[in-house]
N, C-alpha and C positions, 0 to 999 in steps of 0.2 A: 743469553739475553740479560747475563746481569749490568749493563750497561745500562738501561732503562731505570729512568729515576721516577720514583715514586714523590707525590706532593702531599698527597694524601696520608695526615698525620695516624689516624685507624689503620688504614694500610699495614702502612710502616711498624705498629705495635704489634697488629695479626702476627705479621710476614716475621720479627720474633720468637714471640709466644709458640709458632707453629715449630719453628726451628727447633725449639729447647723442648717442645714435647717430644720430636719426633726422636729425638738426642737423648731422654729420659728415658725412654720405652724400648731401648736397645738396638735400632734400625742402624743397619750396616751404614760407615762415615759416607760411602755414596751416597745413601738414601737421604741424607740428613743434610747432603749438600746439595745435591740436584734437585729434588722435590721443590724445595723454598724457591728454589730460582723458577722453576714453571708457573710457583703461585706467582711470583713478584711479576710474571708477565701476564697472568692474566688480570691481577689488580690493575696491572698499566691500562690494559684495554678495557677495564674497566671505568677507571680517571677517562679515557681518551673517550668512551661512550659516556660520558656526564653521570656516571651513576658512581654516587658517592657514599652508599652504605650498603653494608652487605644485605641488609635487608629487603633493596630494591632489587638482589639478584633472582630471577625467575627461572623459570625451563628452560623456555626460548633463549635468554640471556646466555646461557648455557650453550644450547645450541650453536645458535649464531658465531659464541665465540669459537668453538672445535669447527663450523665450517670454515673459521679464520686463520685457523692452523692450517686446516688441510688445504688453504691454497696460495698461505704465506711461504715463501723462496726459503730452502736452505741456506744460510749466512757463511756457512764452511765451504759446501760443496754445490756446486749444479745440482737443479732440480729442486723438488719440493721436500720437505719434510718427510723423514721414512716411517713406515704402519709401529715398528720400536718407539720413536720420539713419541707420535701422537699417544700411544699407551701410557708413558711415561707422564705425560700431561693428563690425562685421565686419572693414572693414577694419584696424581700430586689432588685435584678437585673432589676426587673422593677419600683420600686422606683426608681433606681440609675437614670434610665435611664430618668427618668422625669426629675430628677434633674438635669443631664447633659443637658436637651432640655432647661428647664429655665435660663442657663447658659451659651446659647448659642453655644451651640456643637451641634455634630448631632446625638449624642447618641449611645448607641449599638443597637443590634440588639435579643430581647430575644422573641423569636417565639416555647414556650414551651408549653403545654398544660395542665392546672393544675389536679395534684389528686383527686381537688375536689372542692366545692366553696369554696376560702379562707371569711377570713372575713376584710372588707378594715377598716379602719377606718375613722371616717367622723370629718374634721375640721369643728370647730364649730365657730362662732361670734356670739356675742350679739349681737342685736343693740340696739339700746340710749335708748329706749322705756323700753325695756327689763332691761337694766342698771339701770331705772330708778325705774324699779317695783324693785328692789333687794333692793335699796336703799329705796324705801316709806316699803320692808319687814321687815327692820330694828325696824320698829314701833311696831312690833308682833311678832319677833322671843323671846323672852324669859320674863317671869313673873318680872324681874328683873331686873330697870334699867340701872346698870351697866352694862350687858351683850348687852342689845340691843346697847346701847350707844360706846358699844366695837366693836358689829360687821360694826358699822356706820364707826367708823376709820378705820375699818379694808378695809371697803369696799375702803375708799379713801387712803389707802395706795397699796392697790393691783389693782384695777382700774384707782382711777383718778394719783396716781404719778406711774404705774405701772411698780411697784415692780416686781422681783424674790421672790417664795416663802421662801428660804432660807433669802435671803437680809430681808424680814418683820421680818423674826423671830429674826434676828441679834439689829433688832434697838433698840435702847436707848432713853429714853426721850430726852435726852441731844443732838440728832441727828436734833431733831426739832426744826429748829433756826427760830421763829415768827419772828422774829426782822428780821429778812434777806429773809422772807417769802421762804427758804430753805430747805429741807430735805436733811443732809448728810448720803450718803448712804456708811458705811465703806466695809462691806461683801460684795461685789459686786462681779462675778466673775471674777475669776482669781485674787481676791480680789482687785481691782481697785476701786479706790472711785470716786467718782460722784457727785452734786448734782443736786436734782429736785427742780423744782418749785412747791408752792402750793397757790392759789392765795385763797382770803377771805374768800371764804363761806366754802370752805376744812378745813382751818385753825381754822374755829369757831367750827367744830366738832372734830379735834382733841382737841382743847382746853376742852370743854365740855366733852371730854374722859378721859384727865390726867388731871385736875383739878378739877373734880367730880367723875367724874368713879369706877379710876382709882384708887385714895384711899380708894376706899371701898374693893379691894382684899387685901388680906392675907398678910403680910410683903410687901404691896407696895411700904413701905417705905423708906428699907433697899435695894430693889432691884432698879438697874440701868434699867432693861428692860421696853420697851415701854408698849408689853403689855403681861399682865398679867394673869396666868389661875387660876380656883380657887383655889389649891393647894396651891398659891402663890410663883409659880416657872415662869421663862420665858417661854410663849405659844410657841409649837411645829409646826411643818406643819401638821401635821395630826391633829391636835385641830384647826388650821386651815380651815383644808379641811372639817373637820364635819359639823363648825359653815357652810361653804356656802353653803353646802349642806341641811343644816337646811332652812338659809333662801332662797333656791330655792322651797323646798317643801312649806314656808309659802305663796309664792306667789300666788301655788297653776295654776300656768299657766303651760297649758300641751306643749306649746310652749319649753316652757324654761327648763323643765324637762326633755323634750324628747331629748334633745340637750345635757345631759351626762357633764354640763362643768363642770372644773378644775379649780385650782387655775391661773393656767398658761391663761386661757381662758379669764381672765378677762386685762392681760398685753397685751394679742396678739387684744382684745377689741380696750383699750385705741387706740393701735398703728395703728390701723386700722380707728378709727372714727377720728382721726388728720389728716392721710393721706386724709379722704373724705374732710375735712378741708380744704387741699392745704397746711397743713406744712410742709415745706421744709424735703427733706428727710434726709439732712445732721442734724437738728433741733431734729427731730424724731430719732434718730443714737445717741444722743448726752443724750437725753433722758433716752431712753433704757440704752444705756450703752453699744452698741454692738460697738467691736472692729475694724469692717470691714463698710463702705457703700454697700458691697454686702451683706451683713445677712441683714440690714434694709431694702434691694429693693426687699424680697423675701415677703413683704405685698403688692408689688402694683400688684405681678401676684395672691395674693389674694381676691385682693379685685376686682377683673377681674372677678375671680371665683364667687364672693358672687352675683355679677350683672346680670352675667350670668344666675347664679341659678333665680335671681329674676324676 
């Protein structure tokens, strides 16, 4: 349904904002791109029923709209809507609804009862301990020094300067200014440039990556990219996501296994063990790279949660 345009300027900010939290808080890249599209249809039929602030949404409003699903026509296939999709839209309404309470609204009101048990998904953190086994994994992920040597930088450009997966894959040697103990980050999004800190002991493993490594791949030479696949082409996100998933298995901790993380997992890390820190959230904003000081404060209602859990 992303085909439905929305007029409605509020809308359009929510449907955002909801995006970039859910993207913040670690939620698998499906969740982060399906959900928004179920809200953006029910804002539609919202616009379409004259109600034009979230504030006029009621029970019934609610209602009415899920009896709307359930006898709206499948667009792909014959038949109606299946008890999966309707969940999936339940659960995008009651996401929203979180996100408006963290927000400080009073939310809606979605008193539905599901088809069936959806499946939630579970924000994950490391912690330092665990960070740290990743980083000692690096000694045994691959027969090959170069490789292991690569996932060591890798680790410290996606955990300790935490990176966007896209932004790692963009860098260029020439990004890494030792001399300024800097990393400029140019792909950043909404391609905004940035730069991070990386202080000594980060620096002597990059070093040890592109001074050693790093010319032992395939036209290293001729390539600008930071880092290197064997092919001797700039690494992707998915050669990415394999290597950490490599060295989660060498860890061999079922702790850490069982926690499912992503590349993203290790930036939502960082941002998280600075806030137990005490670094300033504007610091942390500035870091990341996030546009808003409301996307960066949607760690300290996580890191509530992680305490909680503990």
């Amino acid at each position: 349904m992303k085909k439905l345009q929305l007029q409605n300027q509020s809308y359009k900010v929510l449907l955002v904002s909801f995006k970039e939290w859910l993207d913040i808080l670690g939620y698998a890249e499906s969740t982060v791109y399906y959900l928004p599209n179920h809200l953006q249809e029910f804002f539609y039929y919202l616009e379409q029923s004259c109600i034009k602030n979230i504030n006029q949404i009621t029970t019934q409003t609610v209602k009415d709209y899920y009896s709307y699903l359930q006898e709206r026509s499948n667009q792909r296939q014959s038949g109606a809507l299946s008890k999966s999709y309707l969940n999936k839209h339940q659960q995008a309404l009651k996401k929203f609804k979180e996100y408006l309470q963290h927000h400080n609204h009073r939310g809606i009101t979605v008193h539905l009862k599901s088809e069936e048990n959806p499946t939630e998904e579970k924000i994950n953190i490391l912690t330092k301990s665990e960070i740290k086994e990743l980083f000692n994994a690096t000694n045994y992920s691959h027969h090959e020094q170069r490789f292991r040597l690569r996932d060591k930088a890798m680790l410290v450009i996606l955990y300790s300067c935490g990176l966007r997966r896209n932004e790692a894959v963009h860098l260029d040697v020439s990004d890494i200014l030792f001399d300024k103990e800097r990393i400029l980050v140019r792909k950043g999004k909404n391609y905004k440039e940035r730069f991070v800190p990386i202080n000594r002991k980060n620096a002597a493993i990059l070093e040890d990556y592109i001074y050693e490594a790093r010319l032992e791949f395939k036209d290293a030479h001729v390539s600008e990219a930071l880092f290197m696949s064997k092919q001797g082409k700039r690494m992707q996100g998915m050669s990415f996501a394999n290597r950490l998933e490599k060295l989660v298995q060498v860890t061999a901790n079922k702790s850490i296994i069982d926690k499912k993380i992503t590349l993203h997992t290790l930036r939502h890390s960082i941002a998280t063990h600075l806030l137990e820190h005490e670094v300033k959230l504007e610091n942390i904003k500035t870091f990341l790279g996030h546009s808003s000081l409301e996307s960066t404060q949607i760690y300290t209602h996580l890191l509530k949660t992680i305490h909680q859990d503990e």
